[in-house]
C-alpha positions as CSV (number, residue, x, y, z in Angstrom):
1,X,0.0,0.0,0.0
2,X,1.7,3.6,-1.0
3,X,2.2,5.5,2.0
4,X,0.0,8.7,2.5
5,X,1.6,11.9,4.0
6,X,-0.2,14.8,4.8
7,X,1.3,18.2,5.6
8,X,0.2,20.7,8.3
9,X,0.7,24.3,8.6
10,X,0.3,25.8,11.8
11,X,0.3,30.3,12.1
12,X,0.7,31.3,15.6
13,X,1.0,34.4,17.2
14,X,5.0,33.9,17.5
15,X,5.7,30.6,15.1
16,X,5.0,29.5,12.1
17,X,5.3,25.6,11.9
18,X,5.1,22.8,8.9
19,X,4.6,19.2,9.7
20,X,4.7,16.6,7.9
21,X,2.9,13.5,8.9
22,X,2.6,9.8,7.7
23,X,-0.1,7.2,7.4
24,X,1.1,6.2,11.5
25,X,0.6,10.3,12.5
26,X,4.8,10.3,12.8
27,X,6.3,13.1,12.0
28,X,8.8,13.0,9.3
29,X,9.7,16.7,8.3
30,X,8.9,19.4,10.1
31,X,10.2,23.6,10.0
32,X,9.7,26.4,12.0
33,X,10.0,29.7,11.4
34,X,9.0,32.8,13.4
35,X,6.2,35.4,12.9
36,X,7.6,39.1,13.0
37,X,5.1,41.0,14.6
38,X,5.6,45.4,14.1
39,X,4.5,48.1,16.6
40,X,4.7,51.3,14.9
41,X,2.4,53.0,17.5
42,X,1.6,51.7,21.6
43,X,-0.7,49.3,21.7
44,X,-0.7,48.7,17.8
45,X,0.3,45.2,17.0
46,X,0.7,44.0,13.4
47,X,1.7,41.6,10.7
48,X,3.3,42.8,7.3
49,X,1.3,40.2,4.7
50,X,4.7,40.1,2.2
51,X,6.6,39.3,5.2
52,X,4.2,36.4,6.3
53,X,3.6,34.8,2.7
54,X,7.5,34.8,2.3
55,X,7.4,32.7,5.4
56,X,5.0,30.1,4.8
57,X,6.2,29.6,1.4
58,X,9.5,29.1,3.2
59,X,8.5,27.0,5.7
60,X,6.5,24.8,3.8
61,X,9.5,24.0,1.3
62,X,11.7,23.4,4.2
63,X,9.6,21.0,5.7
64,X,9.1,19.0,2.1
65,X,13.4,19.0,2.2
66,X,13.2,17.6,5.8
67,X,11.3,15.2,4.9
68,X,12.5,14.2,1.3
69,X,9.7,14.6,-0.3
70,X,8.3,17.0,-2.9
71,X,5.1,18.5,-2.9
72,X,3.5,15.7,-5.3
73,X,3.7,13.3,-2.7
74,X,2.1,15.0,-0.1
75,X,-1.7,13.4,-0.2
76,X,-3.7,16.3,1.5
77,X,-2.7,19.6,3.4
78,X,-4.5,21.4,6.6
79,X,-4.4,24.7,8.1
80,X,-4.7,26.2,11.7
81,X,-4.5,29.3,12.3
82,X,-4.5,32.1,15.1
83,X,-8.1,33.9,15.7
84,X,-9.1,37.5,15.5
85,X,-6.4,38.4,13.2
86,X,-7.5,40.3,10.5
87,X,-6.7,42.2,7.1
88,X,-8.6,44.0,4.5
89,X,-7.7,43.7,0.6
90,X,-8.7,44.4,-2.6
91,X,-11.3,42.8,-4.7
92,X,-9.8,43.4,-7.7
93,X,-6.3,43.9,-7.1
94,X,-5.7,41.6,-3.9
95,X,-3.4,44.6,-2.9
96,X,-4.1,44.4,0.9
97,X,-5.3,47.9,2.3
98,X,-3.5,47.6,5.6
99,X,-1.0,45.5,7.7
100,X,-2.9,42.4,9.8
101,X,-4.1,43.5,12.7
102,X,-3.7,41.0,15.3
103,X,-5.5,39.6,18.2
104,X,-3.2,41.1,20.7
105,X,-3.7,44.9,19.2
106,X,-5.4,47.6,22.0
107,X,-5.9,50.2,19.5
108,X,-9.5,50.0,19.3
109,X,-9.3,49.6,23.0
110,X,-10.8,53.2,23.4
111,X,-13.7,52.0,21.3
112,X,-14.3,48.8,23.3
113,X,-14.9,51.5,26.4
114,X,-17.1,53.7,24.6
115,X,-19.4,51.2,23.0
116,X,-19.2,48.8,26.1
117,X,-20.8,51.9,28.6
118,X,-22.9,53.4,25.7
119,X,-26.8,53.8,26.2
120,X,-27.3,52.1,22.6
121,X,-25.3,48.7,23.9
122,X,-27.1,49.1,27.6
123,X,-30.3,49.1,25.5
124,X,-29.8,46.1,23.4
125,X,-28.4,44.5,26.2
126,X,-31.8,45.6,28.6
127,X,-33.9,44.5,25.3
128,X,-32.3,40.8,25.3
129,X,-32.4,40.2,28.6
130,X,-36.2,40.8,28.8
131,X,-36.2,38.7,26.0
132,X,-34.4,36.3,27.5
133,X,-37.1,36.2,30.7
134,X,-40.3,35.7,28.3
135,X,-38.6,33.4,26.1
136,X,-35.8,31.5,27.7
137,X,-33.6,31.7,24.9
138,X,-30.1,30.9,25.5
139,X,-29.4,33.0,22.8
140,X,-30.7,36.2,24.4
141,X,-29.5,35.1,27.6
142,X,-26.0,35.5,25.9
143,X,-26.7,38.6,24.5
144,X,-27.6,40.3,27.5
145,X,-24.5,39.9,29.5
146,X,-22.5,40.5,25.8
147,X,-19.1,42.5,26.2
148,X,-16.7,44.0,23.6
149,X,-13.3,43.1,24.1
150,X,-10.3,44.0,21.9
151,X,-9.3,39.8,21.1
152,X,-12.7,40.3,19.4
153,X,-12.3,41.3,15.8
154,X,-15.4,43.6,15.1
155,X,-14.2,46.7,16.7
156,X,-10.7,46.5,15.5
157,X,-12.7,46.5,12.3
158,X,-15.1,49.2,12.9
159,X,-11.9,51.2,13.6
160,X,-9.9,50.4,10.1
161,X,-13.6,51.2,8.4
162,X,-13.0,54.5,10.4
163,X,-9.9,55.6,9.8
164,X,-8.1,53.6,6.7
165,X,-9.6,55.5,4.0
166,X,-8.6,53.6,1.2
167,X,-10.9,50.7,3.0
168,X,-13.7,53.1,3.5
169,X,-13.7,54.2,0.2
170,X,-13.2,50.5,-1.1
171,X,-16.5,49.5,0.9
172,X,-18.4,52.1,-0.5
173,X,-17.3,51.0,-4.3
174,X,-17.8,47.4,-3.6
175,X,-14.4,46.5,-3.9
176,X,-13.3,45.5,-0.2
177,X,-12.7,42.1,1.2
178,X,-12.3,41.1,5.0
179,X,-10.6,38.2,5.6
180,X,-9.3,36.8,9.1
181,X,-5.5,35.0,8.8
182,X,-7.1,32.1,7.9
183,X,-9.2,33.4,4.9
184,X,-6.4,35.3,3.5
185,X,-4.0,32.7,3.1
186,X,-6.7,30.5,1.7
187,X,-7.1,33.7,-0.6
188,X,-3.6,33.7,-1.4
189,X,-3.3,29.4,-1.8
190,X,-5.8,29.5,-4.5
191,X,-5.1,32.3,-6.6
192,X,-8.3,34.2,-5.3
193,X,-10.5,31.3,-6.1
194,X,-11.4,31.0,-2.2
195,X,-12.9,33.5,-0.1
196,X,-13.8,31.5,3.0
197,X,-13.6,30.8,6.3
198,X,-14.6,28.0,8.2
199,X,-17.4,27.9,11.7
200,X,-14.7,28.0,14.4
201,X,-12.6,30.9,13.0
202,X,-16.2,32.8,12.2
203,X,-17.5,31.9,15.9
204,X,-14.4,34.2,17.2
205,X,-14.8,37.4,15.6
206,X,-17.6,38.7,17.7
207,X,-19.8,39.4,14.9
208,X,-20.8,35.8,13.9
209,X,-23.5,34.2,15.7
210,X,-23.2,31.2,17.3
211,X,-27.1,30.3,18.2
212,X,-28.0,30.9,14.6
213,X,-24.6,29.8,12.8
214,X,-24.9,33.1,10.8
215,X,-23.2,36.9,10.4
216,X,-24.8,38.5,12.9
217,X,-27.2,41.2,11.0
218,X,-27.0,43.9,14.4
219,X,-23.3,43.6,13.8
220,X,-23.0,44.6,10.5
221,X,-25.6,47.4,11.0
222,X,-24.2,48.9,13.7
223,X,-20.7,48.7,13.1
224,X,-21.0,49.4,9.3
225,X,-20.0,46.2,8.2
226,X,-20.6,45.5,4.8
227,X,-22.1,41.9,4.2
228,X,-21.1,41.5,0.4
229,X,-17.1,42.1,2.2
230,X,-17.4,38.9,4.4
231,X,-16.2,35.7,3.9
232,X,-18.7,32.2,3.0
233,X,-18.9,30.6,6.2
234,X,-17.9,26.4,5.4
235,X,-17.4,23.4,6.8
236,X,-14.7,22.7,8.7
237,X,-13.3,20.2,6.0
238,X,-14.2,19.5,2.9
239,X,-13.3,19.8,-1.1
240,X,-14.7,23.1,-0.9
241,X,-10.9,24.5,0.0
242,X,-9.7,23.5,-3.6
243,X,-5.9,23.1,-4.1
244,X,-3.0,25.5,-4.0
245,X,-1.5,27.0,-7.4
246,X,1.1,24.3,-9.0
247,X,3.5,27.9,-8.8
248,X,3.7,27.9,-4.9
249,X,5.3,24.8,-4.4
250,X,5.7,23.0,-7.7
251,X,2.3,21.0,-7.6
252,X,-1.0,21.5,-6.7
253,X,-1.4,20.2,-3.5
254,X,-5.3,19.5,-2.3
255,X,-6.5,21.2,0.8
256,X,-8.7,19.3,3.1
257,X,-9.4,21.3,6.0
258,X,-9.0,25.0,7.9
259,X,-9.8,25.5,11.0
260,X,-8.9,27.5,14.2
261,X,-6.4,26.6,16.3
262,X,-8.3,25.8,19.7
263,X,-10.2,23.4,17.4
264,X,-7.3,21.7,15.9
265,X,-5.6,21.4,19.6
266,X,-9.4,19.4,20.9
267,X,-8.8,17.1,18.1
268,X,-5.4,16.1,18.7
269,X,-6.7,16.1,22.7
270,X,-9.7,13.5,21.5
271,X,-12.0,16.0,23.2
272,X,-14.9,14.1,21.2
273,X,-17.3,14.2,24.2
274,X,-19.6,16.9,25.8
275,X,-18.2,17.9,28.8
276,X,-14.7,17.0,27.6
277,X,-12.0,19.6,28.7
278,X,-9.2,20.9,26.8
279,X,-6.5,23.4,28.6
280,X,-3.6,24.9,26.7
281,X,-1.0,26.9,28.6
282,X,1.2,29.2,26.1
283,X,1.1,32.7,24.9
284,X,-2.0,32.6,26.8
285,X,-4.7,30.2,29.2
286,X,-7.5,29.0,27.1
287,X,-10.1,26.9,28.8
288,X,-12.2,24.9,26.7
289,X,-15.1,22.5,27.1
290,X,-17.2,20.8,24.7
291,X,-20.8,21.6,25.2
292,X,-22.2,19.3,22.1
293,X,-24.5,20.3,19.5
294,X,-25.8,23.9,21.0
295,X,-23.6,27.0,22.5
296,X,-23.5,28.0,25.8
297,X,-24.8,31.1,27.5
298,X,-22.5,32.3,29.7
299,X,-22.8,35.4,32.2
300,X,-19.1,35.2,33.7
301,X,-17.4,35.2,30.2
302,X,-17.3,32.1,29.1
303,X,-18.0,32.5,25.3
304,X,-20.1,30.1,23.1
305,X,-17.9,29.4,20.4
306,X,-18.5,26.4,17.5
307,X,-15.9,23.9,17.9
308,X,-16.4,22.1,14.4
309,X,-18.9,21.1,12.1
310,X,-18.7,17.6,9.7
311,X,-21.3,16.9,7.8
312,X,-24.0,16.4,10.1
313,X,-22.2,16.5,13.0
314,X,-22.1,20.2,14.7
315,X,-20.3,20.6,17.8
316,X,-19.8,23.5,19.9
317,X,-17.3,24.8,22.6
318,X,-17.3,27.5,25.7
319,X,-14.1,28.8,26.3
320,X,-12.6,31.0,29.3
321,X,-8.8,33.0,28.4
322,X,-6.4,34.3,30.4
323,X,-4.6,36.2,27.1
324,X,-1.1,36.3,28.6
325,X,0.5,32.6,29.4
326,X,3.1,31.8,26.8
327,X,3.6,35.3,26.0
328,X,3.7,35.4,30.2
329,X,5.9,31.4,29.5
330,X,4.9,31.0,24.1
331,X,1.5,31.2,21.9
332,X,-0.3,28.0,21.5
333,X,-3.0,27.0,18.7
334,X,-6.5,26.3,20.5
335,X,-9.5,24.7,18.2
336,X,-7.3,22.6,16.2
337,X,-5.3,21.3,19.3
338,X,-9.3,20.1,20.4
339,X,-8.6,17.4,17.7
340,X,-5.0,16.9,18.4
341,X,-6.1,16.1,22.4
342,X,-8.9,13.7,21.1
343,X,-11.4,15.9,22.5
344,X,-14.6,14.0,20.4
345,X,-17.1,13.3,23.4
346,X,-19.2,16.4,24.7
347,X,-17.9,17.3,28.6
348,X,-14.0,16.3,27.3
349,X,-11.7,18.9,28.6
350,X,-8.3,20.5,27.1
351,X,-6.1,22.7,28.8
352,X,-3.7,24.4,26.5
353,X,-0.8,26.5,27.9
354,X,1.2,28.3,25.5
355,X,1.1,32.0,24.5
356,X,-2.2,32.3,26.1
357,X,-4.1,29.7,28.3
358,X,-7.1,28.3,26.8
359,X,-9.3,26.4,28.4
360,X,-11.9,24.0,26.4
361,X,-14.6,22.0,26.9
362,X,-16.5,19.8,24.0
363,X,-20.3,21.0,24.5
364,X,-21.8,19.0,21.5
365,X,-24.6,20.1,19.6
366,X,-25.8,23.5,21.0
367,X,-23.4,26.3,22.1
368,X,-22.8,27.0,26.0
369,X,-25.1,30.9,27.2
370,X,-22.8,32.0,29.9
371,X,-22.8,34.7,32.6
372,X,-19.5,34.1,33.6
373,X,-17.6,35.1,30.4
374,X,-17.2,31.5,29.2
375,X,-16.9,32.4,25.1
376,X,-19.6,29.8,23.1
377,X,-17.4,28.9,20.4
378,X,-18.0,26.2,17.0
379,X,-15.6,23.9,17.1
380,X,-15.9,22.2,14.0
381,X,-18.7,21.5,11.0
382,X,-17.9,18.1,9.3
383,X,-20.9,17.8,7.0
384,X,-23.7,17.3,9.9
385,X,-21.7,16.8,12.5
386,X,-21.5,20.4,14.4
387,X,-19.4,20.8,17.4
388,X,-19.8,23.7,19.6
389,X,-17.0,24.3,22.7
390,X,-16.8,26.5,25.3
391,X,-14.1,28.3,26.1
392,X,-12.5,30.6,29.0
393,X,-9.0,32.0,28.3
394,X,-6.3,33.8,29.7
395,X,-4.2,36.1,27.3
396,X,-1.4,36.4,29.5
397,X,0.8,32.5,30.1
398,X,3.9,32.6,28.2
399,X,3.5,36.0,27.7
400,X,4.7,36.5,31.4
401,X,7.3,33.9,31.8
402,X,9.2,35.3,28.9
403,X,8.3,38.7,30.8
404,X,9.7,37.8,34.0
405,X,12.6,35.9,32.0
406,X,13.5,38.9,30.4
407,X,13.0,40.6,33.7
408,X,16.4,38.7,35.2
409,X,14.3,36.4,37.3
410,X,15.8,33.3,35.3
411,X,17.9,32.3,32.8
412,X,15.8,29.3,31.2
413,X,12.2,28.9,31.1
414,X,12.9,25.4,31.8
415,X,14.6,26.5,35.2
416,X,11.7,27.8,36.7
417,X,9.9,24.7,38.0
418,X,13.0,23.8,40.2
419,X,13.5,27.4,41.4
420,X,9.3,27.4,42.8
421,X,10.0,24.2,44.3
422,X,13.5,25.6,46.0
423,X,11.2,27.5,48.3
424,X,7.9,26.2,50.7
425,X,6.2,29.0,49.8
426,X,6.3,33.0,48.1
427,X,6.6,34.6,51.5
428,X,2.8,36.3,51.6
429,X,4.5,37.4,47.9
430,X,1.4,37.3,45.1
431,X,1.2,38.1,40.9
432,X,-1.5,39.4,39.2
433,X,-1.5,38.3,35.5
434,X,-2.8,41.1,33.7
435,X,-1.2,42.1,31.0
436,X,-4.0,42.2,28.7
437,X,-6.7,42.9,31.6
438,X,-8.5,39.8,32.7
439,X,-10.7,37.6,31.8
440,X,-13.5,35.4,33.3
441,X,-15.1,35.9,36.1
442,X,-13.5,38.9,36.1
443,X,-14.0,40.5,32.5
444,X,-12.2,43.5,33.3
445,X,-9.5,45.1,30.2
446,X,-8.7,47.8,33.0
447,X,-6.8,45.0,35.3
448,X,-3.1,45.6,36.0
449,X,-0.4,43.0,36.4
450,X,1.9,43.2,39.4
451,X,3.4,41.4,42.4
452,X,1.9,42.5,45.8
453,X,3.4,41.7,49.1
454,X,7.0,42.3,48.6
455,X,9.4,42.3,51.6
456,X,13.2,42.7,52.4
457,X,13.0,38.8,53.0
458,X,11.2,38.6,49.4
459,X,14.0,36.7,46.8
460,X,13.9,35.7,43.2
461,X,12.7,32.3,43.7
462,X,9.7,33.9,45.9
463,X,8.6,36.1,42.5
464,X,9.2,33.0,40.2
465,X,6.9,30.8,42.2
466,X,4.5,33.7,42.5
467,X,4.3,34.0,39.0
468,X,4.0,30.1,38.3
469,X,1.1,30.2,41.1
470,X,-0.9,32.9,39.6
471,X,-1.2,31.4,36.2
472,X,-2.3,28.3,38.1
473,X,-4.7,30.0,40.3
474,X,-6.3,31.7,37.1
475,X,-7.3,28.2,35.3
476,X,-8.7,27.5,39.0
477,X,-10.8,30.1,38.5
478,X,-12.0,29.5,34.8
479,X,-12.6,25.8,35.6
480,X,-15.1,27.4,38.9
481,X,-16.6,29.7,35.9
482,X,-17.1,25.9,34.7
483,X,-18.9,24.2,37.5
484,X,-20.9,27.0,38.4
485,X,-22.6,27.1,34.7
486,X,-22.4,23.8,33.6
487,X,-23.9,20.2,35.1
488,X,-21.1,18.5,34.0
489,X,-18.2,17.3,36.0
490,X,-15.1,16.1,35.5
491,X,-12.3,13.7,36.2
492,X,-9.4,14.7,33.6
493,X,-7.9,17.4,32.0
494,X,-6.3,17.1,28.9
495,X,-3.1,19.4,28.6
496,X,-1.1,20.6,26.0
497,X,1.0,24.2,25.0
498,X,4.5,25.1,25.3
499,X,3.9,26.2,29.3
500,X,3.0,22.5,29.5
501,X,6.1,21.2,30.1
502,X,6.6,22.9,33.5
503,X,5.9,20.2,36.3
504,X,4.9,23.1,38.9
505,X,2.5,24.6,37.2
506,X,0.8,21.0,35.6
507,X,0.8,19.8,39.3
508,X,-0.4,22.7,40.9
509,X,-3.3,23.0,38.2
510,X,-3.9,19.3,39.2
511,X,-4.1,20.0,43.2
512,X,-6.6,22.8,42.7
513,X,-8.5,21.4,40.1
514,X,-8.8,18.3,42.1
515,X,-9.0,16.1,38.6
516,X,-6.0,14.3,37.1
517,X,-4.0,16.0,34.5
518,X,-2.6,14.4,30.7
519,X,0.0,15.7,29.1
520,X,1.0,14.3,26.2
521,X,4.5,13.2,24.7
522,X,3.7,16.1,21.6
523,X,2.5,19.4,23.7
524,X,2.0,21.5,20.1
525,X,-1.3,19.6,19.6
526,X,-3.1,22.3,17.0
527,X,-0.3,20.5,14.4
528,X,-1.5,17.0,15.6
529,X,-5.1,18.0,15.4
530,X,-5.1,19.6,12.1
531,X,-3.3,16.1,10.6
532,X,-6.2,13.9,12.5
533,X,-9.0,15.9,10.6
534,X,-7.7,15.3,7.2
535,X,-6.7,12.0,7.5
536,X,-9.9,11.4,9.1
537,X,-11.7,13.3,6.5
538,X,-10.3,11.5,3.6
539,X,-9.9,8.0,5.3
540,X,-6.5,7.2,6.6
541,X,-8.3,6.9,10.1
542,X,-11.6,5.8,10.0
543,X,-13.1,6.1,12.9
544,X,-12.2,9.0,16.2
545,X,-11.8,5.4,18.1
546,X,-8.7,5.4,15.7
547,X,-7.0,8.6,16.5
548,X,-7.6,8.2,20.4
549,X,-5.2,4.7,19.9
550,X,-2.8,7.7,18.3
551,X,-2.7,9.7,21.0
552,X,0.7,9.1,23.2
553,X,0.7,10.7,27.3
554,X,4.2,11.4,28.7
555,X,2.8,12.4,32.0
556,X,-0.6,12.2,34.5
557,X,-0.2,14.5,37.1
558,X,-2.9,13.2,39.8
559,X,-4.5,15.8,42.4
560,X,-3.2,16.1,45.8
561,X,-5.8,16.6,48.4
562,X,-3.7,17.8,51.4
563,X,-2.1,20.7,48.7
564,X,-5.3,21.7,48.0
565,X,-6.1,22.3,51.4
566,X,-3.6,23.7,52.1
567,X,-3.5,26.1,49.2
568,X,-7.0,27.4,50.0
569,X,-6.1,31.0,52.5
570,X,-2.8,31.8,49.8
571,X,-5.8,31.2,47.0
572,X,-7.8,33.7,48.7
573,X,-5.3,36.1,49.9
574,X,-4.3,35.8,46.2
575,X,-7.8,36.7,45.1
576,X,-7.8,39.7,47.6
577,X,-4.7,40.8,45.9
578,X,-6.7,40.8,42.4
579,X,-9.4,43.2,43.5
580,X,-6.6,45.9,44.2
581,X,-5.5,45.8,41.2
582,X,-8.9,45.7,39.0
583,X,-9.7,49.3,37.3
584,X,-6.4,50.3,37.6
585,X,-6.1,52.0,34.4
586,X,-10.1,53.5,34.8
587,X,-8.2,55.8,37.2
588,X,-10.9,54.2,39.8
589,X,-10.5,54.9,43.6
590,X,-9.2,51.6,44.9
591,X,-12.7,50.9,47.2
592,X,-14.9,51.3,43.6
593,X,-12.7,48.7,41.7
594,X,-13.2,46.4,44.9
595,X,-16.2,46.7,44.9
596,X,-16.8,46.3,41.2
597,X,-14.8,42.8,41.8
598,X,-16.5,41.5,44.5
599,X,-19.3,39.7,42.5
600,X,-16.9,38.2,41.2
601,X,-15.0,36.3,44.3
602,X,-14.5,32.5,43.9
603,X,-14.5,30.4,47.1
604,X,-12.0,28.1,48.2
605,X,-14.2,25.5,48.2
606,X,-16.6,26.1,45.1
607,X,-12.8,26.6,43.5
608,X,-11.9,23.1,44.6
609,X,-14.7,21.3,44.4
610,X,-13.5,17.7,43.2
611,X,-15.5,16.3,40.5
612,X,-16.4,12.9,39.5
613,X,-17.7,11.5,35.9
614,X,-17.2,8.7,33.9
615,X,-14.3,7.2,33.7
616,X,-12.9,9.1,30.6
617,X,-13.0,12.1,31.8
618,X,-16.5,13.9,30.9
619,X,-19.9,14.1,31.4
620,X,-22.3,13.1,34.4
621,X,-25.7,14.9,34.0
């Protein structure tokens, strides 16, 4: 039998990476290259397209040479990609009208205020939550507690409508395109053939709605966005992606599936289930559950986001961030690392701890309405399979160990476990992880980071294992976000991300969590994920059953119950340190922004509330 390969290309926030996989999910090529991100103004973060394409061109040859292979052997290709990165082009040139603006750019962040405490969003929000008590519509329910944030794509948009006027003008002649990363390098791969983008990247922007799997029509009203600019919304494999031009890489080489990276990673987790976690540590924390075939309604911040769609299978996610992880340890992909974990079964749970820390759990068939700021997410549309996930992530992971690295606290990254450990304790030190504000239950962009508590007695290893703490204590909290919304419970965490690797921090998670903890041999899961979809899609694996066998752990960390005891005064101490620093940058007096963050205390003991389920890791109702 000839041996199938299929190539993956994974566009982070810091890396670019190509795989190359057999019919046995080994790797044999692989090349990384790294993203060059601009600031030409504070808080402005971009990406020069040119510079980009030239990369993943690159990258992609590189990893055909690794492997010895050319690109006529390569059976099928997937793509994950970073969300809320965005760029504007040309209908009829292609000529792109500004840099990408990325998901870590503030520069609407003025915006975000202004539209969050106008009368015109209090309204709408006032209208959908009376809507919400007559009709009991998770939908409205979600809409009434609804925030702007600037890791949503629609203001950033709103703003380059505002004040790009060769956009402006382009929108009113017709001739604009939007695109987020992943529909512009689809755009590019075809030879302008494709303008698409598939449910989990859509579900992310903040303007695509999740309960009616459809661009939201208030959206484009209010923020002026024009509907003939916008990408088809597809499934999350399929033929519909076409091929690449026989130019790029010297042969055509078919494209089988796009997808966002928080997918990709519940894949390669095997978070198939509902109620299946997922939590990846890098760049940032990103919490995500699968919530089966409808979104969830969150009020803390949890956000309904579609986790994938095949066929007839839709499945859904609700995901909680903490934006700076990696970029506070290095950015990790999130949807497609849902596959890479094996996160198939709604209530499966991945933990993914890179750039950011994402946390996801698999919630099936209807997205998750949540009040805590859990984001309903689609994780993937396979024909009429439909996934939805929710998600709760923290921006700041790696984001702050490279911070504190760069800070002199350590040399190596890799140090940092054995420095926490060479201490018993911070020494009544604490970190607040807020580099880009803070997420649920907190939902407040106006957070500052900083350590609180310092002493004459205070050393190094006291602010390193301050630092390590607080990114635990934050997927504590998303995971309580969890457990107050949801019925499920839970047994196991499925962990991936560059942050993964550190023992304290995969330990500690485990201790407050109270559930056992899987990392895997291969922490970059939104890579692995992405390669499970196509070959599962064109039927090198034929069954999820399959790609679970695939899936390799290094490590279970299992939960300590005298640490969690123990932990629970420095966990609320810790939480007493937050409020001080919530509404920092609103110039609020210090009593108003603790009182504005009281509501949103967690517990000790709703925090570490040890859950059962069945016996892979999901779901008892």
């Amino acid at each position: 039998m000839e041996e199938k390969y299929i190539l993956t290309l994974d566009i982070g926030t810091s890396t670019i990476r190509a795989f190359i996989y057999n019919s046995r999910a080994e790797t044999v090529g692989k090349a990384v290259d790294q993203v060059v991100l601009h600031y030409p103004h504070p808080g402005f973060v971009e990406i020069d397209p040119d510079e980009l394409w030239t990369s993943v061109v690159s990258v992609v040859q590189k990893s055909l040479k690794d492997a010895s292979l050319s690109a006529s052997q390569v059976t099928a290709m997937g793509i994950s990609t970073q969300r809320g990165t965005f760029i504007n082009w040309s209908r009829k040139t292609g000529k792109p009208f500004h840099k990408f603006i990325t998901w870590k750019d503030l520069r609407a962040d003025k915006l975000v205020k202004q539209w969050n405490n106008s009368y015109t969003w209090k309204l709408f929000k006032a209208g959908a939550y009376i809507l919400y008590l007559i009709l009991r519509s998770k939908r409205f329910k979600a809409g009434s507690v609804f925030k702007f944030m600037n890791t949503q794509t629609c203001l950033r948009l709103y703003w380059a409508h505002q004040n790009v006027s060769a956009f402006k003008t382009a929108v009113l002649d017709d001739d604009a395109l939007f695109g987020t990363l992943d529909t512009w390098l689809l755009y590019k791969l075809t030879g302008g053939k494709v303008h698409m983008t598939d449910v989990s990247s859509a579900s992310a922007t903040g303007f695509y709605d999740p309960f009616t799997m459809q661009w939201a029509g208030w959206a484009m009203t209010m923020l002026k966005i024009p509907r003939q600019a916008l990408p088809e919304v597809v499934d999350t494999a399929g033929d519909h992606f076409t091929s690449t031009l026989p130019s790029i890489w010297g042969h055509p080489i078919r494209i089988v599936s796009c997808m966002a990276d928080q997918t990709a990673s519940m894949w390669g987790s095997c978070c198939f289930e509902v109620g299946d976690v997922k939590l990846t540590m890098g760049t940032g924390t990103f919490f995500n559950i699968n919530t089966g075939a409808e979104p969830h309604a969150s009020v803390s911040g949890l956000y309904p986001i579609v986790g994938w769609r095949l066929g007839d299978e839709l499945v859904f996610s609700a995901e909680g961030a903490n934006n700076d992880t990696a970029s506070i340890i290095k950015w990790a992909q999130n949807l497609a690392s849902m596959w890479g974990s094996c996160c198939f079964e709604v209530g499966d749970v991945k933990l993914t701890m890179g750039t950011g820390t994402f946390f996801n759990i698999n919630t099936g068939a209807e997205p998750h309405a949540s009040v805590s700021g859990l984001y309903p997410i689609v994780g993937w549309r396979l024909g009429e399979e439909l996934v939805f996930s929710a998600e709760g992530a923290n921006n700041d992971t790696a984001s702050i160990i490279k911070w504190a690295q760069n800070l002199g606290l350590f040399d190596n990254p890799e140090d940092t476990a054995g420095i926490a450990t060479s201490v018993p304790d911070t020494d009544g030190v604490y970190f607040i992880p807020a580099f880009s504000g803070l997420g649920p239950p907190y939902n407040d962009g106006s957070a500052a980071s900083g350590f609180v508590g310092m002493k004459p007695s205070t050393t190094k290893a006291h602010l390193v294992r301050a630092v390590l703490e607080s990114l635990a204590f934050r997927t504590a909290q998303l995971y309580s976000c969890v457990l107050s919304e949801t019925n499920y419970t839970f047994n196991t965490i499925r962990l991936d991300g560059g942050v993964s690797n550190n023992d304290f921090i995969a330990q500690l998670v485990a201790d407050l969590t109270g559930l056992r903890v899987e990392r895997p041999v291969h922490v970059e899961m939104s890579s692995q994920g992405c390669a499970h979809i196509v070959g599962y899609k064109i039927g090198i694996w034929k069954s999820k059953e399959e790609l679970k066998k695939l899936r390799k752990i290094d490590r279970v960390f299992a939960p300590r119950t005298q640490v969690k005891k123990a932990y629970e005064v420095t966990f609320a101490r810790w939480q007493d340190a937050v409020k001080r620093m919530c509404g920092w940058y609103n110039g609020e007096p210090a009593s108003q922004a603790i009182s504005d963050c009281s509501s949103t205390t967690v517990t000790p003991q709703d925090s570490f509330k040890v859950a059962g389920g069945r016996k892979n890791g999901s779901i008892s109702k």
